[in-house]
Structures are given as structure tokens and as C-alpha cells.
N, C-alpha and C positions, 0 to 999 in steps of 0.2 A: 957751420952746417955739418950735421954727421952722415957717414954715408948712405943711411937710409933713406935720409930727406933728400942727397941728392939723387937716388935710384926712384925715388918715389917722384919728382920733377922730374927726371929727364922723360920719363915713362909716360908720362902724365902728354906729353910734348912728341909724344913718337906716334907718326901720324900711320904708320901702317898697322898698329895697333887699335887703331879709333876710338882710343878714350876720351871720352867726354871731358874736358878740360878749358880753363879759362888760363892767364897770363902767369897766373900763378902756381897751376901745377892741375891735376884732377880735382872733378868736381862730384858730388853725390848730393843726390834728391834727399835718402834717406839713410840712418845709423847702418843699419846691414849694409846697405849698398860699397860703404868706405870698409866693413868690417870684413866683405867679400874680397876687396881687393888688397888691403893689408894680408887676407892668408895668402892670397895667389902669390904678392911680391914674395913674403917670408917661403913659401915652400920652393920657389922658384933659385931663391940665395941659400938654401938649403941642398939646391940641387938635385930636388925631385922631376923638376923639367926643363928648357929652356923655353925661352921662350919663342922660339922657332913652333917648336912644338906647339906651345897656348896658342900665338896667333893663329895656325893650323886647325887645330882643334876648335877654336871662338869661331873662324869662320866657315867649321863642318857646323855648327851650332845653331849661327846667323840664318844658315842656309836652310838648312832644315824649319827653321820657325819661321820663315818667309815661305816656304812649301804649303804651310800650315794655317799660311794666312798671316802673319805677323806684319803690321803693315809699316814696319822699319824707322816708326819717327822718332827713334831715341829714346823712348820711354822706358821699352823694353832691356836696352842694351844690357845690365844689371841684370837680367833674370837669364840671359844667355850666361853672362861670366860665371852665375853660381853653377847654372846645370854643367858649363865646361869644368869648372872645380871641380864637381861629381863624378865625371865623365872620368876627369883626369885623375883620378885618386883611386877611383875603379882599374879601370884600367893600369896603372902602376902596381893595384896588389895593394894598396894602401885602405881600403875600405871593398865594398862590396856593396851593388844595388838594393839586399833584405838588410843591412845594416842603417845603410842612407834612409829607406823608408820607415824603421823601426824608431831610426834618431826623427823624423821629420815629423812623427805618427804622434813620437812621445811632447814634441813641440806644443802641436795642436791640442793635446789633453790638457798641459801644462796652460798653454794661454785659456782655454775653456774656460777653466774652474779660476782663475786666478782674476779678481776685483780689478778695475779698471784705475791704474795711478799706480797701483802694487808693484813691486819686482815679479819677474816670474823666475817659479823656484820650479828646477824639473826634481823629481821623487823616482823611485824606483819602480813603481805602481805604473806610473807615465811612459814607462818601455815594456807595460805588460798586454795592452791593449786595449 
């Protein structure tokens, strides 16, 4: 096992984290949902933040979407870890909120127009508005 898998297991098992996890490591409903948490570990082994700091920040996150109504049954957890990615990549200087929305804006264009079974291909036109 190479050290990814085992940082991606122990993680997965680190209960003050609250990952959604079964015997075998973390668990994800849907493709983003694993592909959200692959960036977090990789930026995190990168040394963008610890994870002091994510916990922190997930459960300014939590807190806030429970304020809002979120009514906490796990479903959501996923949609907190991307806005803490956001949050956290912001705040580091690594992105900016008009960028996030510009990428998030050109998403939505891109899946629009794009046939249902197709790849989605983002274009340049797709971060124009």
C-alpha cells in the first residue's frame, strides 16, 4: 500500500473529522464527492494547510449551513467539504471568490449545451458568460 492509500485510510477513520466512512476507508454517494476529497488530501500533502486548520474551517462550514437550516443528516456533508475547499483556497491567496464563480458559471454553460451520455468539454466562450 503506498502512502497515499494509507493517508487516505487513516483519514477516512479519524473520527474528529467526521468522514463518512465504512471498514474500509471513506465512502462517497457521487464521482465529485471522492474527487473533492482527493484535492483536499493532495493540497493538504502539499502543504497548503493542515488539517487543524480544515477541521476548523468544515466545522465554521457545518455551522453555518445548520444556521441556514441544513438539517445535518449526512447528505449534505459533501457540499460543506467543497464550499470549505473554496473557502480555503480563498483565503490562502490560491483563488479568489470572482474566479470560483467565473469557473463554477462556465460549468453550468458547459453542462447546459452538452447531450446527455457526452463528455463535458469546457470552451473558452464558457468563462465568457
Amino acid at each position: 500500500m503506498d502512502s497515499g492509500s494509507r493517508s487516505l485510510r487513516s483519514l477516512g477513520r479519524n473520527d474528529h473529522l467526521s468522514i463518512p466512512h465504512n471498514d474500509e476507508g471513506p465512502v462517497f454517494s457521487e464521482p465529485w464527492q471522492a474527487e473533492a476529497f482527493a484535492l483536499a488530501l493532495s493540497l493538504n500533502e502539499r502543504g497548503v494547510f493542515t488539517w487543524s486548520e480544515w477541521a476548523q474551517m468544515l466545522g465554521d462550514e457545518i455551522k453555518k449551513a445548520q444556521a441556514l437550516g441544513d438539517p445535518d443528516t449526512g447528505e449534505t456533508y459533501y457540499h460543506h467539504w467543497l464550499a470549505t475547499l473554496e473557502r480555503m483556497l480563498a483565503e490562502k491567496g490560491l483563488t479568489d471568490p470572482a474566479q470560483l464563480a467565473r469557473t463554477r458559471d462556465a460549468w453550468v454553460n458547459a453542462c447546459a449545451r452538452t447531450p446527455h451520455g457526452e463528455p463535458i468539454e469546457l470552451r473558452p466562450n464558457d468563462f465568457r458568460g
